[in-house]
C-alpha positions in Angstrom: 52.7 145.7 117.5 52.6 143.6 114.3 51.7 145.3 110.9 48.5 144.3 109.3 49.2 141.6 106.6 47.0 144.1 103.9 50.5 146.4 104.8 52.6 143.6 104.3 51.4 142.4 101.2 50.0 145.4 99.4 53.5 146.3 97.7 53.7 143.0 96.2 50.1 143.2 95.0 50.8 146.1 93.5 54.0 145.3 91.3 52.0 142.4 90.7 49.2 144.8 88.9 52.0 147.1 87.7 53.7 144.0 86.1 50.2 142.9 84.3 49.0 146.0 82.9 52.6 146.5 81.5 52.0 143.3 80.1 48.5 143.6 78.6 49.0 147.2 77.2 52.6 146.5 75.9 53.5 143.2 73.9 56.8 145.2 72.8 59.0 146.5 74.4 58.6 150.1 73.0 57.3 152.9 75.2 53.8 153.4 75.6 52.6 157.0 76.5 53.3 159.2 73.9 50.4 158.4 71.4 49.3 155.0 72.8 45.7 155.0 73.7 47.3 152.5 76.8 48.8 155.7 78.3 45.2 157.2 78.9 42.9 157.1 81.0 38.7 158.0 81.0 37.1 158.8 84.7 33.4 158.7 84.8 33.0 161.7 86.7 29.6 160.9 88.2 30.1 162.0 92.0 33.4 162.7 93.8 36.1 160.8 92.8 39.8 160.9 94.0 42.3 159.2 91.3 45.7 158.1 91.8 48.2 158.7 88.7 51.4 157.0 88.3 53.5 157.2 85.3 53.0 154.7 82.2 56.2 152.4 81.4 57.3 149.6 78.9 58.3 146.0 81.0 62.0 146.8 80.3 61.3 149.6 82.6 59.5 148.2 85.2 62.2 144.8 85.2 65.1 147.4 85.4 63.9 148.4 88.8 65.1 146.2 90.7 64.8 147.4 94.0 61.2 147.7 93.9 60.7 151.6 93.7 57.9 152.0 91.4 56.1 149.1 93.3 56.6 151.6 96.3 56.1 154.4 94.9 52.6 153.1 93.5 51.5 151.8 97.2 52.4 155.4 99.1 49.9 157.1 96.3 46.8 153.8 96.9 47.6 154.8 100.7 47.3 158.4 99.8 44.3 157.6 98.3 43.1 155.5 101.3 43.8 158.7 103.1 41.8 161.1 101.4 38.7 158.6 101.3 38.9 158.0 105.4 39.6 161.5 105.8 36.5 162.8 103.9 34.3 160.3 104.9 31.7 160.6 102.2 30.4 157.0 101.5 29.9 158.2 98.0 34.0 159.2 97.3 34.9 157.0 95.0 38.5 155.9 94.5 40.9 155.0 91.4 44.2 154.6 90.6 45.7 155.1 86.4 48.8 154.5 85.0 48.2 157.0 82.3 49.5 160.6 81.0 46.6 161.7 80.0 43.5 161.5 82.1 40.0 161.8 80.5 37.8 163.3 82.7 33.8 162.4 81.2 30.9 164.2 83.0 28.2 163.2 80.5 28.1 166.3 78.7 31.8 167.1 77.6 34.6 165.6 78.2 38.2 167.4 79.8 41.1 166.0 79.0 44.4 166.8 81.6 47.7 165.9 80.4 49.7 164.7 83.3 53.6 165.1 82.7 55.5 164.1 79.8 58.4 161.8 78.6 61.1 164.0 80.3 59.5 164.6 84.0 56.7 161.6 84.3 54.0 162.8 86.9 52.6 160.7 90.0 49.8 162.5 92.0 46.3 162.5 93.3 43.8 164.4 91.0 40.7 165.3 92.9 37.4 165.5 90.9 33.6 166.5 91.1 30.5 167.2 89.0 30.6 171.0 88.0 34.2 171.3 89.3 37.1 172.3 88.4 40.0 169.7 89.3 42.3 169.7 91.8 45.5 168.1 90.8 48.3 167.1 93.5 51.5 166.0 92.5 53.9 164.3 94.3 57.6 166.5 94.0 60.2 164.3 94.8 58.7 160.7 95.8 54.5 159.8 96.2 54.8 159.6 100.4 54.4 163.4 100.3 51.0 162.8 99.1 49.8 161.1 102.2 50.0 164.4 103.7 49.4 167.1 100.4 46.7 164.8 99.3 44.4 165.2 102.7 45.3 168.4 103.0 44.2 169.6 99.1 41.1 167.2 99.4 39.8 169.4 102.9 39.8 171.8 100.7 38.0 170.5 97.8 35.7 168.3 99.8 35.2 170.8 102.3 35.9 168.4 104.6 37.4 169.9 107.8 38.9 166.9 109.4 41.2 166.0 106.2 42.9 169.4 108.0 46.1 168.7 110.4 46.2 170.7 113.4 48.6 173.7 113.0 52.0 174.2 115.0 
């Protein structure tokens, strides 16, 4: 059986966003994350929400990679994300994806800030979030596939949502 063409084409849609947001939040070539507000992120936190993270980088970085890894890497945590919204099944899960190190999180009457990895390890996860919660944060250890199973898994949890669970061995 053929692959949908959204599978086939969402890795190239997605180095194609990766390649314009490097270019609107970096005309140099110098890194953005450390104190650049491009490297954050603020989340209306109105209702549940399920955000994907992916690490900010300059266009040097993003060019260097030329076999297409962060354009993969970025597509397995939108699937993730895809996941955890099919999986809850709440009409009202909303769904995001950053490329940020710091995350705002804004509920209306404060606002948490969650600093997601630094210039030596850069973090890629899902970060789960609801009114009057505390977040759940799941990141990805070695490559962002894992999170098409951690993400589900951490979001039956948070959601308590029952059918995010796999069955056990």
């Amino acid at each position: 059986m053929s692959k949908p063409i959204i599978d086939a084409v969402r890795p190239a849609v997605w180095m194609l966003a990766a390649f314009v947001a490097a270019q609107a939040s970096s005309a140099s070539d110098t890194p953005i994350g450390t104190a650049s507000e491009a490297a954050s992120a603020t989340v209306t936190v109105d209702g549940p929400v399920a955000i994907g993270f992916f690490p900010p980088m300059t266009r040097e970085q993003w060019d260097a990679d030329t076999e297409g890894r962060f354009a993969q890497e970025m597509s397995d945590i939108e699937i993730a994300l895809g996941d955890v919204k099919a999986c809850v099944g709440d009409e009202r899960l909303r769904t995001e994806m950053h490329t940020a190190r710091l995350i705002r999180l804004d509920t209306g009457a404060r606002t948490r800030m969650l600093l997601l990895g630094d210039a030596v390890r850069p973090a890629m996860g899902v970060m789960l979030v609801a009114p009057g919660r505390d977040p759940v944060v799941v990141f990805a250890e070695s490559s962002a596939i894992e999170l098409q199973d951690t993400a589900p898994q951490a979001a039956a949890a948070f959601f308590s949502a029952p059918q995010c669970r796999r069955p056990g061995p």
